[in-house]
C-alpha positions in Angstrom: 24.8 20.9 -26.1 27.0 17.7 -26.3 28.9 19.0 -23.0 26.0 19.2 -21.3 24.7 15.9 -22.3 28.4 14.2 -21.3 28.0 16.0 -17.7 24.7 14.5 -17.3 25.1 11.4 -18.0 28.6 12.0 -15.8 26.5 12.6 -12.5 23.7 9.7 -13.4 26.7 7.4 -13.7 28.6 8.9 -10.8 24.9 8.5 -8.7 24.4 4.7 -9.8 27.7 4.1 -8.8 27.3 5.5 -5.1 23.9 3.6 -4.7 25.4 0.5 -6.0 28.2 1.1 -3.3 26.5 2.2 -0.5 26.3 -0.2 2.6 22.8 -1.4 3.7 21.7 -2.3 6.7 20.5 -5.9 7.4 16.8 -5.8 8.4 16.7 -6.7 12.1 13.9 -9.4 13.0 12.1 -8.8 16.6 9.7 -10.4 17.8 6.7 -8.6 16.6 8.1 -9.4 12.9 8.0 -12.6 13.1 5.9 -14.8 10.4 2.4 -15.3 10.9 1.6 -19.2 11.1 -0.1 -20.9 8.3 -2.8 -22.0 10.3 -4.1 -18.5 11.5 -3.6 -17.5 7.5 -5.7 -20.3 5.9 -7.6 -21.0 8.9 -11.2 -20.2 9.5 -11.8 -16.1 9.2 -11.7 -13.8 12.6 -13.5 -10.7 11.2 -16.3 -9.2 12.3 -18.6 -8.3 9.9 -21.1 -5.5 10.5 -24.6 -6.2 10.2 -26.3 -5.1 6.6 -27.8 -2.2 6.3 -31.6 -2.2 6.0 -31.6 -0.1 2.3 -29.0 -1.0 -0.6 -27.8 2.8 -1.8 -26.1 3.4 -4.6 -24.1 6.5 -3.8 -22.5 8.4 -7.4 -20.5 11.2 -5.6 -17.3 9.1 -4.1 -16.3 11.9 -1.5 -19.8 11.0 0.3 -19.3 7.2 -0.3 -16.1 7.4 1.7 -17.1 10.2 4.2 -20.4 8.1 4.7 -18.0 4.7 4.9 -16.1 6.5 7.2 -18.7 7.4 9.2 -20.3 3.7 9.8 -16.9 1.8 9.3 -17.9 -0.2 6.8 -16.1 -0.9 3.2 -16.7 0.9 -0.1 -17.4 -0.8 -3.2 -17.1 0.2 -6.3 -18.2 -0.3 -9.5 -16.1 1.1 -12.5 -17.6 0.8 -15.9 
């Protein structure tokens, strides 16, 4: 029991010590990764809300809620009690 205790912990250590060895790679910045200006974040919203529907349904089985949401691409909200 204690030997295979001292060969687990043997490959954990031996693991940590390759991960903490291991080269990485810098992440490489292109052009379509570049930040997001502060004015198009806090500015004035661009989305374009759909137009409510005519009867407020409370659905109780989620799978239709999303198929349905799916269906009409609109959000789901949920209420959890």
């Amino acid at each position: 029991m204690k030997t295979t205790y001292a060969l687990f912990c043997a490959i954990c250590a031996t693991a940590l010590v390759i991960a903490a060895v291991a080269p990485r790679e810098s992440p490489k910045i292109i052009a379509q990764d570049a930040p997001t200006p502060w004015s198009d974040i806090l500015g004035p919203s661009q989305a374009k809300l759909p137009e409510p529907r005519e009867k407020l349904e409370w659905l109780i089985d989620p799978a239709k809620a999303f198929e349905l949401a799916k269906k009409e691409n609109r959000p789901v909200f949920a209420t959890v009690r």
